[in-house]
Structure formats: C-alpha cells, structure tokens
Legacy VTK file of the C-alpha trace (Angstrom):
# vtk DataFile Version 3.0
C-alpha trace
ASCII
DATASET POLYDATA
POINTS 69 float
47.423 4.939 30.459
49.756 8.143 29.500
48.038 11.414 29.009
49.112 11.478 25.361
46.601 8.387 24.846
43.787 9.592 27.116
43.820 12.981 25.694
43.467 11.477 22.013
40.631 9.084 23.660
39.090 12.052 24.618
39.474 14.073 21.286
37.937 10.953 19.427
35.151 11.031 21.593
34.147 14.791 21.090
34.850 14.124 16.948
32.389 11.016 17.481
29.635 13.624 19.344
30.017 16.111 16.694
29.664 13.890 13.644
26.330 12.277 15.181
25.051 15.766 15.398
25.860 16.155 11.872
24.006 13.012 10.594
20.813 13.932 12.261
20.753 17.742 11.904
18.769 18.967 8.717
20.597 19.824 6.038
18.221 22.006 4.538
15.167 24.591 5.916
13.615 22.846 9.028
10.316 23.733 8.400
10.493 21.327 5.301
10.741 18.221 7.651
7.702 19.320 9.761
4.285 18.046 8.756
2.055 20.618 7.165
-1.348 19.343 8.782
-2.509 20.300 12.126
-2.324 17.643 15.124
-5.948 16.906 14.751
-6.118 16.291 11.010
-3.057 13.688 11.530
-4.391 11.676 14.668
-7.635 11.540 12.590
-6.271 9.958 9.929
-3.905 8.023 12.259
-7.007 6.368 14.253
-8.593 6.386 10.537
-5.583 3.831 8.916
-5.748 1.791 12.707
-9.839 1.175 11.819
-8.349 0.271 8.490
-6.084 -1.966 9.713
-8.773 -3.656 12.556
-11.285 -4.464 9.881
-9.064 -6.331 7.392
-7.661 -8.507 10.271
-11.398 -8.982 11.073
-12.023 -9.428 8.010
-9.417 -12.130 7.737
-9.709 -14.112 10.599
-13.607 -14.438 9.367
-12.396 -16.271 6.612
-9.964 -18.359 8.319
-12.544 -19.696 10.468
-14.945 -20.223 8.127
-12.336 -22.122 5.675
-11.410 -24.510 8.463
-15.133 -24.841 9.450
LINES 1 70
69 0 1 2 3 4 5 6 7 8 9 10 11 12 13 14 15 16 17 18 19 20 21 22 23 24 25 26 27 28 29 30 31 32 33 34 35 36 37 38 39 40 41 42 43 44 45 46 47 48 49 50 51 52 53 54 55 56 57 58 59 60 61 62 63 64 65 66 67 68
C-alpha cells in the first residue's frame, strides 16, 4: 500500500469519527434532552407501567385459559 493511499485511509477515518460525533451531539441546550423529574419520581412510574404491564398479561392469559376450558 503507498503512503499516498494509507494517509487518505487514515484521513477518511478521522472525517468518519468526527461526523458520528456530530450526529449524536445536541444540537441545541443540553439541559433540554435531560428529564425534568427526579430519579425517584421516574423509577416509580417505571415499576408503576411494569405492574401495568404484569396485570394485563395476567389478565390475558386468565382468559385464554378459561376460553379453551
């Protein structure tokens, strides 16, 4: 390989690492993006929606049994 092709190799690969930086970096205030209720309030809800979630599958599999019984 000449130098002329691995130093355009390498140039491609630092333009590649740059634009990925670009596509995930905010484009606007970061504080926007971060969520405005504390860590308890969210894993509350969080464990809230799974007992959600738990009882309709119950709920569910209740009346699959009992429509094939």
């Amino acid at each position: 390989m000449s130098m002329k092709t691995a130093e355009t190799r390498k140039y491609f690969g630092v333009m590649q690492g740059l634009s990925s930086i670009g596509q995930i970096w905010p484009s606007g205030q970061y504080e926007e993006y971060l969520p405005s209720q504390s860590q308890q309030v969210r894993i509350s809800q969080y464990w809230n929606a799974s007992g959600e979630y738990l009882k309709q599958a119950e709920a569910q599999v209740k009346a699959n049994i009992k429509a094939q019984g």
